[in-house]
KOLVOLO-164069 format. One line per 10 residues: their letters; for each residue x, y, z of N, C-alpha, C, O. Coordinates in pm, 1 decimal, always signed. Each point is the difference from the previous one (the first is absolute). Example, Ala and Ser with C-alpha at 12.3 -4.5 7.8 and 13.67 -1.06 7.14 Angstrom:
// residues 2
AS> +1319.0:-569.0:+780.0:-89.0:+119.0:+0.0:+90.0:+120.0:+0.0:+103.6:-1.9:+66.5 | -138.6:+106.9:-138.5:+82.0:+119.0:+6.0:-77.0:+109.0:+73.0:+50.9:+110.8:+16.9
This chain:
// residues 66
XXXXXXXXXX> -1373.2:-1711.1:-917.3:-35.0:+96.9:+102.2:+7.1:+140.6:-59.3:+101.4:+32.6:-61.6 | -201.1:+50.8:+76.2:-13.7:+139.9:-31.3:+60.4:+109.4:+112.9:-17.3:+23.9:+119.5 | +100.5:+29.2:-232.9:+73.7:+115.7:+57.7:-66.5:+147.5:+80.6:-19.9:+111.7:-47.8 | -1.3:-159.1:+173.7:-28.2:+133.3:+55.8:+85.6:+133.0:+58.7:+86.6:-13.3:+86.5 | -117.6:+124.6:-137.2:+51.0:+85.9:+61.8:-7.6:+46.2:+107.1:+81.8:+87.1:+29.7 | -177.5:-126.3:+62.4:+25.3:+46.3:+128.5:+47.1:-78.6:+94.9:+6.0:+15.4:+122.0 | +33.0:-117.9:-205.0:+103.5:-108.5:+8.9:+126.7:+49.4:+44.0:+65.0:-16.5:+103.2 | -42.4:+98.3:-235.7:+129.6:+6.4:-34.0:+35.3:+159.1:+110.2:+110.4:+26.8:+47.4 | -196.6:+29.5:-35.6:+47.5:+130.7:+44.9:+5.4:+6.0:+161.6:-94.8:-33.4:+71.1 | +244.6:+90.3:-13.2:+11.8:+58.2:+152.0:-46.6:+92.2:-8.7:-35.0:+31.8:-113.6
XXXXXXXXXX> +6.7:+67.6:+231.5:-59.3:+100.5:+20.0:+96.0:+34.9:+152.4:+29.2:-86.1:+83.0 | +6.2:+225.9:-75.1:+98.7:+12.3:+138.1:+139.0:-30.7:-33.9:+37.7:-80.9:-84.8 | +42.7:+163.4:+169.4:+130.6:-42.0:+0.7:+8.8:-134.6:+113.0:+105.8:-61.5:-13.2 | -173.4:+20.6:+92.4:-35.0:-72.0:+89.6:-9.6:-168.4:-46.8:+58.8:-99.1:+43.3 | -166.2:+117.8:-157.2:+15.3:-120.1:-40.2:+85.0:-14.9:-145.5:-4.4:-111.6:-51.8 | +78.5:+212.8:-14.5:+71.0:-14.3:-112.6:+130.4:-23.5:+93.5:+56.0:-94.1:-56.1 | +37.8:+137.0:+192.2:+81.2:-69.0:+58.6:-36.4:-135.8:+17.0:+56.5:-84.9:-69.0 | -150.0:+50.2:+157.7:+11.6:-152.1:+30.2:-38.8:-59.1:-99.2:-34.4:-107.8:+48.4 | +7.9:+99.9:-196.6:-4.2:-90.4:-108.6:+135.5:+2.9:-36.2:+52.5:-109.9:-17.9 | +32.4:+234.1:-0.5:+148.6:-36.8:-3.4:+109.1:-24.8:+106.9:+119.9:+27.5:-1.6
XXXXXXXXXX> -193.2:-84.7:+90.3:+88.3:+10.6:+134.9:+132.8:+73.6:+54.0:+96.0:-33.7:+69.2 | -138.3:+152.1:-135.9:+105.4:+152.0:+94.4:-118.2:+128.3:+87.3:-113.5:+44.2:-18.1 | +197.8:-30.9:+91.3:-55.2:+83.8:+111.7:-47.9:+105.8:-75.9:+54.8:+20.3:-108.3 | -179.5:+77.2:+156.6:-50.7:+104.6:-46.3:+17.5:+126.4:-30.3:-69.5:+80.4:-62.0 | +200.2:-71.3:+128.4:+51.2:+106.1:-51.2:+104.4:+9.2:-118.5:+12.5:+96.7:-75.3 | +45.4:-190.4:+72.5:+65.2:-59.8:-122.9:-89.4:-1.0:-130.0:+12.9:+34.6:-117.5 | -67.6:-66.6:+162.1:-170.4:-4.0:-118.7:-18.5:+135.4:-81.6:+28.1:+39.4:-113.2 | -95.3:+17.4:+238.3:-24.4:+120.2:-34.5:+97.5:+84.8:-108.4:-36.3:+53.2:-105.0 | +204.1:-58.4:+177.8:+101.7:+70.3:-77.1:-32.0:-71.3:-145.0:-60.9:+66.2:-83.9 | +94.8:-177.7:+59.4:-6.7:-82.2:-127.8:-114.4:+113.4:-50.4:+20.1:+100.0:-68.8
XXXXXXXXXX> -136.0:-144.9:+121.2:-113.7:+23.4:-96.2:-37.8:+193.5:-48.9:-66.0:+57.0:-86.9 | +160.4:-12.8:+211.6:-14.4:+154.3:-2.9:+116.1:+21.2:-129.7:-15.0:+93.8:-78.3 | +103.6:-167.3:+67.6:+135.7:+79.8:-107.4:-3.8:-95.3:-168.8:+84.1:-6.7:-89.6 | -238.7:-63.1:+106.1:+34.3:-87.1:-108.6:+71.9:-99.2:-25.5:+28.4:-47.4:-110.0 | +11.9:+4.3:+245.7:+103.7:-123.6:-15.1:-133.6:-130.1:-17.2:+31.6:-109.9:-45.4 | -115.3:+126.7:+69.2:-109.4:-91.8:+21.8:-105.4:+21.5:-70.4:-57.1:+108.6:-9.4 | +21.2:-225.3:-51.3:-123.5:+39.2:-133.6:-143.0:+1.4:+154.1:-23.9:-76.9:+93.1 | -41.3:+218.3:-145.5:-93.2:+23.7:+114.1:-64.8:+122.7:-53.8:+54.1:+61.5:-91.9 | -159.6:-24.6:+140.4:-56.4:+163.6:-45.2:-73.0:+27.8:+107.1:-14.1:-74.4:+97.0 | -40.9:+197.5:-114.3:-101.4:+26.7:+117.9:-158.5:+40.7:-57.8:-44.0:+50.6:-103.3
XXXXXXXXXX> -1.6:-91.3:+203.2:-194.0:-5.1:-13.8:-29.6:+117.4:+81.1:-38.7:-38.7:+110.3 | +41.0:+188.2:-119.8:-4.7:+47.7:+82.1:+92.1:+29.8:+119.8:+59.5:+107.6:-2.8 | -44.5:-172.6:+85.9:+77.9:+41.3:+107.3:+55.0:-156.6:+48.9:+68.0:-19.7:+100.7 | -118.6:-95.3:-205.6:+46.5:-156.8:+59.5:+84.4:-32.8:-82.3:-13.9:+44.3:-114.0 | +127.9:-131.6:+143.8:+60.1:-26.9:-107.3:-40.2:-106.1:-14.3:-43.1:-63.5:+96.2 | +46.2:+0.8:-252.4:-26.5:-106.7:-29.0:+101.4:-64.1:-91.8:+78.7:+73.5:-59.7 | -73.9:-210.0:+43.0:+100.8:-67.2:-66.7:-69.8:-138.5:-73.1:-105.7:-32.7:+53.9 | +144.5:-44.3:-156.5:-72.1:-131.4:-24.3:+82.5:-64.8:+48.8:+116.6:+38.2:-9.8 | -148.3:-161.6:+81.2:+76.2:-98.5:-17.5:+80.8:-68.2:-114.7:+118.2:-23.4:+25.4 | -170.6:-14.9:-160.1:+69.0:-40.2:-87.1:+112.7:+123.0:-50.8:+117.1:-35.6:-13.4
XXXXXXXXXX> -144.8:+145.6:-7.7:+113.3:+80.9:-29.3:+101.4:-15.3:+117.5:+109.6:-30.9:-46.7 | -107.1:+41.2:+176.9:+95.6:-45.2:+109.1:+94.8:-92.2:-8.9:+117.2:+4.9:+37.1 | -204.0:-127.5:-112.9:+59.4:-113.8:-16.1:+124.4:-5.5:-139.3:+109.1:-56.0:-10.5 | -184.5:+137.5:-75.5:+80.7:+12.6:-124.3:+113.3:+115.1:+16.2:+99.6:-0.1:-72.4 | -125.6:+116.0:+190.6:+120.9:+65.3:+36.4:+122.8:-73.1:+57.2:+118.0:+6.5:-34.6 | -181.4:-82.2:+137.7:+112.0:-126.1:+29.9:+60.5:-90.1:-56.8:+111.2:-37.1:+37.5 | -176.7:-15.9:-142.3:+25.7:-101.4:-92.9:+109.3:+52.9:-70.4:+104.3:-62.2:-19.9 | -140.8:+244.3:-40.6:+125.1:+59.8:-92.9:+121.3:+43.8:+59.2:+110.1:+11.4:-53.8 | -149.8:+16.1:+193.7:+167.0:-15.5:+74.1:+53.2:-122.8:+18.6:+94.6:+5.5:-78.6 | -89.5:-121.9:+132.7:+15.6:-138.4:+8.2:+65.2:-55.2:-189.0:+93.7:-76.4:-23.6
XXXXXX> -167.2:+135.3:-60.0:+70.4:-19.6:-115.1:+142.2:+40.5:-16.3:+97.5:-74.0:-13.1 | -102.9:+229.9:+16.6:+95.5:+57.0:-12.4:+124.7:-38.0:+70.5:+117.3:+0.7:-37.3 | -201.7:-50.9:+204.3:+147.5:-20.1:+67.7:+28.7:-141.4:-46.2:+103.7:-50.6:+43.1 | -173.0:-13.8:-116.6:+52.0:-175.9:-45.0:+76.8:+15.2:-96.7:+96.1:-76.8:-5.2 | -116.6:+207.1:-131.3:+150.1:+30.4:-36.1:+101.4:+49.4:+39.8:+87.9:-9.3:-85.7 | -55.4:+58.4:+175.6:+108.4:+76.0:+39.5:+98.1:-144.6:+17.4:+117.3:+8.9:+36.4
């Protein structure tokens, strides 16, 4: 299967919350202070899905060493 990017890409804080299932304003903060891999298109924020996944993945590591 071929990798599409518009696959891979949210668009909105709207739908980059409900792919990570936290509320939108939570979102927003994340994605406004850099806690959240995301950028903006203008005035939308946008995020990929696979980077989301690999932000989660590298916390979930970290906390499996502790």
């Amino acid at each position: 299967m071929e990798f599409e990017l518009a696959d891979d890409i949210l668009r909105g804080v709207k739908r980059i919350s409900a792919f990570i299932n936290e509320d939108t304003r939570s979102t927003y903060n994340k994605l406004s202070t850099g806690k959240l891999p995301g950028g903006k298109e203008g005035n939308q924020w946008i995020a990929s899905k696979s980077a989301l996944r690999e932000h989660y993945a590298r916390i979930c590591r970290k906390t499996e060493a502790l």
